[in-house]
N, CA, C and O atoms as a GROMACS GRO file, in nm:
protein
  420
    1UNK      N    1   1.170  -0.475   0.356
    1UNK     CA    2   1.146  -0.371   0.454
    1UNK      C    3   1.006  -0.312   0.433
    1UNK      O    4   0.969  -0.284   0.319
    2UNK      N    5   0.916  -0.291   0.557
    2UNK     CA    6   0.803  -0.228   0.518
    2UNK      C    7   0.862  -0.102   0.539
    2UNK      O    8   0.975  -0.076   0.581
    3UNK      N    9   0.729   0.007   0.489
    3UNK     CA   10   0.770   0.088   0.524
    3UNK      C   11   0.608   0.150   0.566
    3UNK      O   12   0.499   0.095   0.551
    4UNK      N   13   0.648   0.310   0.634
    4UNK     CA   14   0.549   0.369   0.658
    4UNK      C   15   0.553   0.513   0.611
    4UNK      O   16   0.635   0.605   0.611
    5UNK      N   17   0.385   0.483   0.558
    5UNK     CA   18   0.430   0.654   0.465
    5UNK      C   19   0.288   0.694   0.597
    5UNK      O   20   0.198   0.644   0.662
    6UNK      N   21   0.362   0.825   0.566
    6UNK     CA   22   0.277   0.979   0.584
    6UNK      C   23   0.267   1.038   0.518
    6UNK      O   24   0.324   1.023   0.410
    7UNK      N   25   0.160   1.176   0.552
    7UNK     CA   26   0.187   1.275   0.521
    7UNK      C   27   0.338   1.354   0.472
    7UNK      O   28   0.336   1.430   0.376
    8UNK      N   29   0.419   1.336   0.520
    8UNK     CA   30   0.550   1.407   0.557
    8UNK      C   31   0.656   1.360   0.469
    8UNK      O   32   0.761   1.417   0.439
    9UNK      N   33   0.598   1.212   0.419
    9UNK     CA   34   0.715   1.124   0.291
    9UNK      C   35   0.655   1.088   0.181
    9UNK      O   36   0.720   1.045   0.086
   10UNK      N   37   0.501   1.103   0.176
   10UNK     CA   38   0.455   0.984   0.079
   10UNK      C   39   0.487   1.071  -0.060
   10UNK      O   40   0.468   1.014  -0.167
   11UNK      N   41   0.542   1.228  -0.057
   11UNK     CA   42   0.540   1.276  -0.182
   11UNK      C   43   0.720   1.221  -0.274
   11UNK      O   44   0.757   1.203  -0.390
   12UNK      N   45   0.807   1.211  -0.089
   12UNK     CA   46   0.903   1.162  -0.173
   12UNK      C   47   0.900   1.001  -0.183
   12UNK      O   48   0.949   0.962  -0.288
   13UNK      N   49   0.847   0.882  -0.084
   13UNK     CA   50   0.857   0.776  -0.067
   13UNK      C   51   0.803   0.717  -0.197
   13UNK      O   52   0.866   0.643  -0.274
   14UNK      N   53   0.655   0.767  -0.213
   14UNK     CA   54   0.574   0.735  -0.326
   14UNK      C   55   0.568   0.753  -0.438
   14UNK      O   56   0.585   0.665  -0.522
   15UNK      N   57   0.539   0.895  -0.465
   15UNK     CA   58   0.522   0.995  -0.583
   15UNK      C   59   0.680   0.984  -0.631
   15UNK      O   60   0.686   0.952  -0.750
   16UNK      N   61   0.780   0.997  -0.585
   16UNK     CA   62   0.909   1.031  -0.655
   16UNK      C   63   0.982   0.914  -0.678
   16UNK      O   64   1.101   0.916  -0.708
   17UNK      N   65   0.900   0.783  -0.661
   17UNK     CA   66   0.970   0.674  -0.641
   17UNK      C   67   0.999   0.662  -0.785
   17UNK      O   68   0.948   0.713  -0.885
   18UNK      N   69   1.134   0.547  -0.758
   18UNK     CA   70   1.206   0.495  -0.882
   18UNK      C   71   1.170   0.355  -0.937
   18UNK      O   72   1.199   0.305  -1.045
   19UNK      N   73   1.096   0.303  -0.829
   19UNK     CA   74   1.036   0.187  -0.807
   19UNK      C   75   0.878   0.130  -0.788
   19UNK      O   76   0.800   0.174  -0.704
   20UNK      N   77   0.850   0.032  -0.876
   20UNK     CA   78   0.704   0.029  -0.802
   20UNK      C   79   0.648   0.060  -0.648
   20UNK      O   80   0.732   0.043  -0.559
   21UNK      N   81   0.520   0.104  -0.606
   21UNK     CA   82   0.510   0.119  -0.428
   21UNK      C   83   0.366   0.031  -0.424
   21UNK      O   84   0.298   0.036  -0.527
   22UNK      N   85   0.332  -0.026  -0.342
   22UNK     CA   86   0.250  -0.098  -0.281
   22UNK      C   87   0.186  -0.008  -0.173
   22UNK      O   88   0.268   0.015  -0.083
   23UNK      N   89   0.055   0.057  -0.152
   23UNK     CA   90   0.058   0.122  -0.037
   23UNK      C   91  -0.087   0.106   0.024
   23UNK      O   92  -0.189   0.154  -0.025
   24UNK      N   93  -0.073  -0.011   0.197
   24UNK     CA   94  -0.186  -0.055   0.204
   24UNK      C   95  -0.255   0.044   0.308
   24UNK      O   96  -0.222   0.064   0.425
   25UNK      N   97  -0.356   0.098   0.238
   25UNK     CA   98  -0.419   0.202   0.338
   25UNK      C   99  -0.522   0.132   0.466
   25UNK      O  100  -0.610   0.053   0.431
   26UNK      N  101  -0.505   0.161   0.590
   26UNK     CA  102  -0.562   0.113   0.717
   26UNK      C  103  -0.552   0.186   0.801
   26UNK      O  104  -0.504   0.299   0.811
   27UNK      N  105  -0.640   0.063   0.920
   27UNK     CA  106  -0.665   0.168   1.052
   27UNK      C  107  -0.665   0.058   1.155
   27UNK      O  108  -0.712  -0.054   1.135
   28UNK      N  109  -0.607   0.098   1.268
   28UNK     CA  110  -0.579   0.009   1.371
   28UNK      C  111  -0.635  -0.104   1.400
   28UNK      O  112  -0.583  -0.212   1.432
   29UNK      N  113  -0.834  -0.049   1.378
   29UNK     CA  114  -0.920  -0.044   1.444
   29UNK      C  115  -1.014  -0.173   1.350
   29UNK      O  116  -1.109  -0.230   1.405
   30UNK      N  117  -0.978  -0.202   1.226
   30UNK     CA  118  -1.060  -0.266   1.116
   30UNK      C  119  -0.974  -0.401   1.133
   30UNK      O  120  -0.852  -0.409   1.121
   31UNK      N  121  -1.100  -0.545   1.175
   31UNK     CA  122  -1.038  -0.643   1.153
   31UNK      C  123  -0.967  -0.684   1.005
   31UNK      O  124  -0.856  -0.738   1.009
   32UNK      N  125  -1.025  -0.661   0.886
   32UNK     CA  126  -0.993  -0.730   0.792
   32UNK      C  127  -0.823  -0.640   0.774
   32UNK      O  128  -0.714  -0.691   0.745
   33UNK      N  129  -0.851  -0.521   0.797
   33UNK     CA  130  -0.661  -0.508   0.743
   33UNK      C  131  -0.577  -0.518   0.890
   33UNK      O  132  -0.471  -0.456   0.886
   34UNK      N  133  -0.608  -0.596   1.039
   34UNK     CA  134  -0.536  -0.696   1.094
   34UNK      C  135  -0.493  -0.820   0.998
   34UNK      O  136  -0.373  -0.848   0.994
   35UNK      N  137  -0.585  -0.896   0.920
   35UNK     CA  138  -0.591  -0.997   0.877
   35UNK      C  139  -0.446  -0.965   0.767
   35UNK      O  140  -0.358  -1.047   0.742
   36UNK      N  141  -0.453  -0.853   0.726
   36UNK     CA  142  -0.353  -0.803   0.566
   36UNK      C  143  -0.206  -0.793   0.664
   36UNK      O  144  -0.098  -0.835   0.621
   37UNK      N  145  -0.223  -0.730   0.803
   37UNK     CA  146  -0.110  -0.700   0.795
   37UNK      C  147   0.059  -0.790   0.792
   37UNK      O  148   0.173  -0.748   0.770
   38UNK      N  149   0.001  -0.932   0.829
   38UNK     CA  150   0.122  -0.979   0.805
   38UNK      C  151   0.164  -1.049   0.680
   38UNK      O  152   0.262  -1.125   0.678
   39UNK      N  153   0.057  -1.011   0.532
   39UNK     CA  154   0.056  -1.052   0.413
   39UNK      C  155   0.128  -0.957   0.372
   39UNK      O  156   0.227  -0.979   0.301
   40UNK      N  157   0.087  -0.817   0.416
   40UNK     CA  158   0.176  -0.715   0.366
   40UNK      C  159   0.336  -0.715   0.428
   40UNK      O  160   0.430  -0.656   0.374
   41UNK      N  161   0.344  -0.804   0.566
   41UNK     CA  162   0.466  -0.745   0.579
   41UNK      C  163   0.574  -0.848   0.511
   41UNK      O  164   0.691  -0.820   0.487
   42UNK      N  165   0.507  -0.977   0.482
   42UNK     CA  166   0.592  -1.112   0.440
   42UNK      C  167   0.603  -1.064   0.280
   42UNK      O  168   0.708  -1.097   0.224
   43UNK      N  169   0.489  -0.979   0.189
   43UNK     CA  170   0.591  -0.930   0.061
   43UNK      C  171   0.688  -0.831   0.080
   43UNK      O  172   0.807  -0.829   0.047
   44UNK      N  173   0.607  -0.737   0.151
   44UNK     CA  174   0.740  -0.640   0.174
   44UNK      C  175   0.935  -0.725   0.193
   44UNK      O  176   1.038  -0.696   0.133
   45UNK      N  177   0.915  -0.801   0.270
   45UNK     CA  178   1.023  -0.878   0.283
   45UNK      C  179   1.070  -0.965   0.124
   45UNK      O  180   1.190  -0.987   0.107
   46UNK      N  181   1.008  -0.992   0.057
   46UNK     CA  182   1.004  -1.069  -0.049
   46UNK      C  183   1.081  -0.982  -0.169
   46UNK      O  184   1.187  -1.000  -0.229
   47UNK      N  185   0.932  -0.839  -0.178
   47UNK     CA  186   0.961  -0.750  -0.285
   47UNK      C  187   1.114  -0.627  -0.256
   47UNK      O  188   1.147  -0.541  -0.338
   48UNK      N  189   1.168  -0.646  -0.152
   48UNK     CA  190   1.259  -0.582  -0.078
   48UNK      C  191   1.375  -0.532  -0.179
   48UNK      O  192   1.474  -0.602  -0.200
   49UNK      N  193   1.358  -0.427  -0.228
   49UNK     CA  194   1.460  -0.350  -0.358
   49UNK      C  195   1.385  -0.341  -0.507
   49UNK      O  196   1.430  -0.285  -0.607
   50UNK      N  197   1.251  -0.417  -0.494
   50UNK     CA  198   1.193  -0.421  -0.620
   50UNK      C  199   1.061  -0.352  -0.652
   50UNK      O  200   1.014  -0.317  -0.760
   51UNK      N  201   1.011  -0.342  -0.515
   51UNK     CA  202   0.844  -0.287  -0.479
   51UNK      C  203   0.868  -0.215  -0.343
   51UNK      O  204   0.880  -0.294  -0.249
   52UNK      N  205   0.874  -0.112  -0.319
   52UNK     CA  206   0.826  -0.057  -0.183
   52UNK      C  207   0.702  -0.089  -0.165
   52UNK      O  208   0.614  -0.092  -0.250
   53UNK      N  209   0.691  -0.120  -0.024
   53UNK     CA  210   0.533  -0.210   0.098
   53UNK      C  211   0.562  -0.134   0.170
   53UNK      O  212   0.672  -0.112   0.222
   54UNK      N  213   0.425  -0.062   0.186
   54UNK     CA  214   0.421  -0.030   0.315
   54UNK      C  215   0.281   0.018   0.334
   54UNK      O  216   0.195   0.007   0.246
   55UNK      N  217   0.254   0.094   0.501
   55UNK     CA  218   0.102   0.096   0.511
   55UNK      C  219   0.124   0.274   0.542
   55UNK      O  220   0.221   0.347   0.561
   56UNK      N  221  -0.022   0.291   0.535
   56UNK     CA  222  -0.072   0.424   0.549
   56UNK      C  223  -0.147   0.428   0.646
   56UNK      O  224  -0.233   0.346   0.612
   57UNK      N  225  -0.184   0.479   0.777
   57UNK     CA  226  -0.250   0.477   0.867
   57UNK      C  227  -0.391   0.578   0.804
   57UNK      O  228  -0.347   0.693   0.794
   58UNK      N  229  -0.482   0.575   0.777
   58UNK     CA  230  -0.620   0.661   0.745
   58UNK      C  231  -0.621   0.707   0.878
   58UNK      O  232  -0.554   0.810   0.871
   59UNK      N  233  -0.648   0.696   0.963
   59UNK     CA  234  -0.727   0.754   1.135
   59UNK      C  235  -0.581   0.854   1.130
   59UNK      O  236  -0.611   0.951   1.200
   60UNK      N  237  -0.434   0.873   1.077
   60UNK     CA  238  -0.326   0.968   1.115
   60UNK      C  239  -0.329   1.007   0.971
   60UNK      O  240  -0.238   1.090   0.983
   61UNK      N  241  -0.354   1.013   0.868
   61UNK     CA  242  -0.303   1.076   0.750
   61UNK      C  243  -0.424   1.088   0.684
   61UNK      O  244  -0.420   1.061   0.564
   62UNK      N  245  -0.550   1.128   0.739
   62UNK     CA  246  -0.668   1.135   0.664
   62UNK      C  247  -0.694   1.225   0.485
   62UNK      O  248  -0.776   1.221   0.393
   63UNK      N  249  -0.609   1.272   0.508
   63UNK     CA  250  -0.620   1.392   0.414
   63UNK      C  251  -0.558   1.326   0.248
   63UNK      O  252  -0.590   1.373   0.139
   64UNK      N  253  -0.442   1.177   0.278
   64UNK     CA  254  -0.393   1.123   0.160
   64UNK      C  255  -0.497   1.029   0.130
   64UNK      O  256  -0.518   0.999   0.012
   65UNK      N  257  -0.593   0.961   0.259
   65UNK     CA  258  -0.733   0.869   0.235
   65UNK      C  259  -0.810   0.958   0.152
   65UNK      O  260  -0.813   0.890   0.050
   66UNK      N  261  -0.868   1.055   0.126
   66UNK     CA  262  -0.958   1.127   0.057
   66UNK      C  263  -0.875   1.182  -0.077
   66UNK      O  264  -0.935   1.193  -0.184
   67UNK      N  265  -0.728   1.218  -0.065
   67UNK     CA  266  -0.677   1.280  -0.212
   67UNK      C  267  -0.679   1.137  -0.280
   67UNK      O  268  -0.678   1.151  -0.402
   68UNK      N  269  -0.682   1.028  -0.249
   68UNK     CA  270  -0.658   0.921  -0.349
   68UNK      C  271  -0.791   0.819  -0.313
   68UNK      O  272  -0.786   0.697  -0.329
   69UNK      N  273  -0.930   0.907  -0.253
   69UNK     CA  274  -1.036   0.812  -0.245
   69UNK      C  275  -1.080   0.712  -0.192
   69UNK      O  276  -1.140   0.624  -0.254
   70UNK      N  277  -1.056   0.710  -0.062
   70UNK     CA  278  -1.015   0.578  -0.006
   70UNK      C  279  -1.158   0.551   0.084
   70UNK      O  280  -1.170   0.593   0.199
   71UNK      N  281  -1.245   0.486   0.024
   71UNK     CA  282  -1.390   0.477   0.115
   71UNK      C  283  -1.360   0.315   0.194
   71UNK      O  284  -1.378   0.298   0.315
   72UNK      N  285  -1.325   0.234   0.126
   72UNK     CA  286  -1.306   0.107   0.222
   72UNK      C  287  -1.202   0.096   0.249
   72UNK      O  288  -1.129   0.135   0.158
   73UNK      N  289  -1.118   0.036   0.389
   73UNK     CA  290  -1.060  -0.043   0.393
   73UNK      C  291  -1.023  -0.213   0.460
   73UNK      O  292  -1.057  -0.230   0.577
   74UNK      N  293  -0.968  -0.309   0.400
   74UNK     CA  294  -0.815  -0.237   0.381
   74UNK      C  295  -0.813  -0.181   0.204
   74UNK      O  296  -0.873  -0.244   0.117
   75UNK      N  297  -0.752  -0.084   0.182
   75UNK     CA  298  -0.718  -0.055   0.044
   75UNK      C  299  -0.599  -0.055  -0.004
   75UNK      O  300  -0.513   0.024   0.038
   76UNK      N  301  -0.575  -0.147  -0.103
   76UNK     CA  302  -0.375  -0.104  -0.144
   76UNK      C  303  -0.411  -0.094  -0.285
   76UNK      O  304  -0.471  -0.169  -0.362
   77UNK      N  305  -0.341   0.050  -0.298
   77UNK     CA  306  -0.321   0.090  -0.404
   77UNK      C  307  -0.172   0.121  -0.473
   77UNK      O  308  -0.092   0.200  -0.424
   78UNK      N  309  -0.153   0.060  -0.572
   78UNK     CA  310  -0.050   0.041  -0.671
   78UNK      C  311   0.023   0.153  -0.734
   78UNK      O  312   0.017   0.156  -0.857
   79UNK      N  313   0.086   0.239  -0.680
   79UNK     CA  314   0.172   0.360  -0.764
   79UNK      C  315   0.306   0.286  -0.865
   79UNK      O  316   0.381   0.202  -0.815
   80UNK      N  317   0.319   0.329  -1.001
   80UNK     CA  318   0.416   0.340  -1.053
   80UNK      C  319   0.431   0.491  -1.056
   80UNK      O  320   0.332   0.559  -1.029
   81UNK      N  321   0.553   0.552  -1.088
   81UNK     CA  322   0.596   0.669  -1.137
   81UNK      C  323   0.489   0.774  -1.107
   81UNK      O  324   0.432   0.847  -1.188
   82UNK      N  325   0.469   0.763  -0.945
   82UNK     CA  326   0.364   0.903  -0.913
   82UNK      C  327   0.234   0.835  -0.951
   82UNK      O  328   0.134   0.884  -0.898
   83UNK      N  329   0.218   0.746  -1.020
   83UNK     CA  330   0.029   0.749  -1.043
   83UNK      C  331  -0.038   0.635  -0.963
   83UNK      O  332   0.007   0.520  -0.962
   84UNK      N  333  -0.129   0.668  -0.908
   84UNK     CA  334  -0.151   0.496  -0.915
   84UNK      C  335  -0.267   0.411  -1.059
   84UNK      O  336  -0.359   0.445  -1.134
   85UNK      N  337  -0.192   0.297  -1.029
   85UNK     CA  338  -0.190   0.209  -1.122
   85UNK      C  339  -0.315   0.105  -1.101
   85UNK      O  340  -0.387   0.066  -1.193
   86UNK      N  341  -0.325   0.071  -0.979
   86UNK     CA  342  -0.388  -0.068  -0.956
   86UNK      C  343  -0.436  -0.034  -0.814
   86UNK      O  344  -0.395   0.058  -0.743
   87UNK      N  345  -0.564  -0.155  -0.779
   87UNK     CA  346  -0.620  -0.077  -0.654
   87UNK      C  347  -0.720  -0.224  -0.611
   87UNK      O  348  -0.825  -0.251  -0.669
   88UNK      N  349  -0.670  -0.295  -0.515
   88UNK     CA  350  -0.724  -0.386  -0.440
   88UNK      C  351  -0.782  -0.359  -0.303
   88UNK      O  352  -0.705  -0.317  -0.216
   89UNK      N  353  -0.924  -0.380  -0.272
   89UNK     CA  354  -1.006  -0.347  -0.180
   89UNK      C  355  -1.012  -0.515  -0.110
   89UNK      O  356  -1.003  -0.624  -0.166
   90UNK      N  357  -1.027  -0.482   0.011
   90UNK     CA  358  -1.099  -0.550   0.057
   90UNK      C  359  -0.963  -0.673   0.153
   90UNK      O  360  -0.842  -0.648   0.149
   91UNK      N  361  -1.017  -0.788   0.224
   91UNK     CA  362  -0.891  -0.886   0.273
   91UNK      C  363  -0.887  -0.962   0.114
   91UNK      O  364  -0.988  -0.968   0.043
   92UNK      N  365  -0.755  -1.015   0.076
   92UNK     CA  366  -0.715  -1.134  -0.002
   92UNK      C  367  -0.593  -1.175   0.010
   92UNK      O  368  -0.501  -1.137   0.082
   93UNK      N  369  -0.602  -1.276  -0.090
   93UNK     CA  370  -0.479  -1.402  -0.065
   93UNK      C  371  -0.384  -1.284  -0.086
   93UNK      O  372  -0.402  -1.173  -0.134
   94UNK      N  373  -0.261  -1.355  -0.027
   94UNK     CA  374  -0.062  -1.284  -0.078
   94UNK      C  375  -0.101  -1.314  -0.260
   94UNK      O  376  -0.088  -1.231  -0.351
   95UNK      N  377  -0.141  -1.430  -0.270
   95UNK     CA  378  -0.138  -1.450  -0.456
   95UNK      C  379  -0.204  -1.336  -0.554
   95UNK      O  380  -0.157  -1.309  -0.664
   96UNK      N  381  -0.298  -1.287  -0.509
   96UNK     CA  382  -0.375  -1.200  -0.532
   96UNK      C  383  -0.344  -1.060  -0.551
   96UNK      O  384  -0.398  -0.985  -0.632
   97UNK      N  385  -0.237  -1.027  -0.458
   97UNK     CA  386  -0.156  -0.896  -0.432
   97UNK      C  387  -0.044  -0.914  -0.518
   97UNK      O  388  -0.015  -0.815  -0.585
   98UNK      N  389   0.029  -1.017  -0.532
   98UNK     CA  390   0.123  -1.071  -0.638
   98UNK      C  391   0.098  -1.037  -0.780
   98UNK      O  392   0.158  -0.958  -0.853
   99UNK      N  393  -0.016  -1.122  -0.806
   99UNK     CA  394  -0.058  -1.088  -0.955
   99UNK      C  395  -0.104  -0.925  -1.003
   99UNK      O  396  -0.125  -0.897  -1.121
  100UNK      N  397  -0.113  -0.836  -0.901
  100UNK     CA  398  -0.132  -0.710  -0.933
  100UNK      C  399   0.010  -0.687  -0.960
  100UNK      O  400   0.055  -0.674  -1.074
  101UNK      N  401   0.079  -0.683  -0.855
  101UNK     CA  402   0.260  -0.690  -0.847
  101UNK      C  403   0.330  -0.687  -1.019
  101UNK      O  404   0.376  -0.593  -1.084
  102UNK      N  405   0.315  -0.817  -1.048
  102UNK     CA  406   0.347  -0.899  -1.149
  102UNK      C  407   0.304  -0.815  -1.297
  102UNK      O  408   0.348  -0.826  -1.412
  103UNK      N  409   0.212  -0.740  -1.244
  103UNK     CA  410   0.154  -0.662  -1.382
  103UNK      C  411   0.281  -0.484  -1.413
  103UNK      O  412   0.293  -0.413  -1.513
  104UNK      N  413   0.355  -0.473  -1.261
  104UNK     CA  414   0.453  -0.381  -1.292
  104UNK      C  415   0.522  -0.361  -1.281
  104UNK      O  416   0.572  -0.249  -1.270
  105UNK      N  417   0.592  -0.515  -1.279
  105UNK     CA  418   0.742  -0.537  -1.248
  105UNK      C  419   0.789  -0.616  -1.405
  105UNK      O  420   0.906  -0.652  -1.424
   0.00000   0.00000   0.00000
């Protein structure tokens, strides 16, 4: 399941999670995280009970793009237990997003 954080969940979706979160920050409007989005949605399906996936819209939730720094995207950044952990910029392979994965599961 992907999911979609906001403003309005990401303190319980994310921050309070019990589970690793995957969270790919984007904007409608940027080819390269078109290119992510169906990488992100085929782990989401994969990591489904083990990793929450999901995306963050920047252009609707600007305010979580700047509390967690977000100058490029696409950006997915890696929360365990409230922090984040890990932080991949830019388009790449599903393998690539895995092996970050793999480091907190």
């Amino acid at each position: 399941m992907e999911y979609k954080f906001t403003s309005e969940n990401f303190e319980k979706e994310v921050l309070e999670s019990e589970i690793p979160v995957l969270v790919d920050f984007y904007a409608d409007w940027c080819g390269p995280c078109k290119m992510m989005a169906p990488i992100i949605a085929q782990l989401a399906e994969k990591y489904d009970g083990k990793v929450k996936i999901g995306k963050c819209n920047i252009d609707e939730d600007d305010g979580l793009a700047r509390m967690y720094r977000v100058m490029n995207i696409p950006n997915m950044k890696i929360f365990v237990k409230g922090e984040p952990v890990g932080n991949i910029v830019g388009a790449v392979q599903a393998e690539e997003l895995e092996a970050e994965l793999a480091k907190v599961l």
